[in-house]
C-alpha positions, 0 to 999 in steps of 0.5 A: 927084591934081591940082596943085592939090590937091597943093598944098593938100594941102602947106598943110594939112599945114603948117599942122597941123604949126605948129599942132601945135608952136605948140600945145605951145610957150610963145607968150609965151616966143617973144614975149619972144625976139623982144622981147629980139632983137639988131636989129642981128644980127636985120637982118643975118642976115635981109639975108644972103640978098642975098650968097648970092643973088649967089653963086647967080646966080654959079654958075648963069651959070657953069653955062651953056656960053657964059656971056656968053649969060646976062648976070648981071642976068639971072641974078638975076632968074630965081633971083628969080622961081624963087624966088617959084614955089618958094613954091607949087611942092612940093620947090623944083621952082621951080628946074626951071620956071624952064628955062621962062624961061631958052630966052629969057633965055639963047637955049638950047634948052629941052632943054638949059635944062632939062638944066641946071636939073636939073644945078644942083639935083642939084649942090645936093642933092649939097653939101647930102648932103656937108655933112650927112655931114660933120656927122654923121660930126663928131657924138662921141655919135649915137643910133640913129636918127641913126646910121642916117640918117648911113648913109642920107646917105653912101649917097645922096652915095654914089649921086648922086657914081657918077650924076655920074662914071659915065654906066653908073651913071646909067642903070642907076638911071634903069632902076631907077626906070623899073620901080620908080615908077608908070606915070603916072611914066614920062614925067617919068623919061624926060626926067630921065633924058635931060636928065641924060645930056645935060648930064652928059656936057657937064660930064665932058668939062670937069672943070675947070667941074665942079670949079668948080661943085662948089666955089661948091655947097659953098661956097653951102651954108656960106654959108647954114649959117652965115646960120642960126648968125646967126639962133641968135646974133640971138635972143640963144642959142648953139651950138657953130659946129661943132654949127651945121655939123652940124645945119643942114644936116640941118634943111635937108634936112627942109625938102626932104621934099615933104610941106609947103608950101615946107618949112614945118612939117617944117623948124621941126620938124627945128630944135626937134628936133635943137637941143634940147641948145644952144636952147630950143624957143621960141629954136629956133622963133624960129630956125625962123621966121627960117629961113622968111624965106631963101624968102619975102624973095627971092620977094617981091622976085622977084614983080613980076619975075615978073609983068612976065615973065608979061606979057611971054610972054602979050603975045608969045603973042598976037602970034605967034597973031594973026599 
């Protein structure tokens, strides 16, 4: 399947999974949730995506072995304009292409500006499994259901921690995927798999960058659960900040599953679902829209950004084809 189709595919599924909920939810409840909105807590948490963008541009400079080679206003703008690829690329897989545009703006090598994206997505990913295996282990009362995704999370956290000690492990399990996924695969492990060995090995031999990196992950991510609680108490509703921390991150993680168009449909799902007990599910979808404005804010700032960047490369690919 195409790339193209791929993406449509995802929309399509999006649309159907907020047709379906939209179908089964009180539309006018939702407009009366946003009609009764707290303005104020409604531009805050809304603006809040500002801060955690600096923090991200924080951390990925500092993910970069020399980095006065990436000046921060550069940093920026490369999560901007990741951020608008994110919105038609499956998976946040945004965040890889944007290696495209960092061999320039940082002067690396597309090798190691690819390791490195892989790196800073992989240190997400793991903070987002801590925080959700934190929060469903805080959890008193779980289903069975939940109780087996509690140990499919730690197993996941369990196995991304040994890729990142052990270098052994790491390509045992890239192995394993070799002989396990398609052949039409092969070569796109082949490169994770280098790309990971390369830059895994440059952040074992510095733990003190490692820890510094593990620690702004794990710190953007609470940043951002609580930029939903904000959203939860903007609409006028209420949940435990404990129960917030323990839910969100797993309404995030659903956001992820490749299946939709950036997240849209799965993510609103997982928030009606799982904050049943403390929203209504117009308040919750209200929450979910919200929730969708963290991807589409930043990408419309980032989009002539990523246009002028465009631009620039196509203008530069003339010139070296006409010279």
């Amino acid at each position: 399947m195409s790339a193209r189709a791929k993406q449509l595919l995802s929309l399509a599924v999006s649309l159907l999974l907020l047709a379906a909920l939209y179908w089964s939810l009180d539309l006018r409840g939702l407009g009366r949730v946003f009609a009764q909105a707290h303005p104020g807590l409604l531009a805050v948490s809304v603006l809040a995506i500002f801060p955690i963008k600096l923090l991200q541009a924080w951390r990925l400079k500092r993910l970069v072995p020399r980095p006065a080679l990436l000046p921060y206003p550069a940093a920026v703008r490369l999560l901007l304009m990741a951020d608008v690829m994110n919105l038609v690329l499956p998976s946040k897989t945004g965040d890889l292409a944007k290696s495209w545009f960092m061999k320039d703006r940082a002067e690396l090598s597309g090798s190691l500006a690819f390791s490195l994206v892989v790196f800073e997505k992989a240190c997400d990913v793991l903070a987002l499994l801590a925080w959700c295996a934190v929060g469903l282990l805080w959890l008193p009362e779980k289903s069975r259901p939940m109780q087996l995704l509690t140990w499919g999370v730690l197993a996941a956290l369990a196995a991304g921690l040994a890729m990142l000690g052990s270098r052994g492990f790491a390509r045992l399990l890239f192995g394993a995927a070799h002989a396990l996924l398609p052949r039409r695969l092969e070569e796109r492990i082949a490169r994770l798999a280098a790309a990971w060995d390369e830059v895994g090995g440059h952040f074992r031999a510095r733990p003190r960058r490692l820890a510094e990196i593990a620690l702004l992950s794990l710190l953007l991510w609470w940043v951002q659960f609580q930029q939903v609680w904000l959203f939860i108490l903007a609409v006028r509703a209420w949940t435990p900040p404990l129960v917030n921390l323990a839910l969100a991150p797993l309404a995030i993680l659903a956001g992820l599953v490749p299946l939709t168009f950036a997240g849209l449909g799965t993510r609103d799902a997982a928030l009606i679902a799982l904050y049943h007990p403390w929203l209504a599910a117009p308040a919750a979808a209200a929450v979910g829209l919200l929730t969708t404005t963290r991807y589409v804010v930043p990408a419309l700032f980032g989009l002539p950004l990523f246009r002028r960047s465009l631009a620039d490369v196509r203008s530069a690919t003339e010139h070296e084809d006409a010279s």
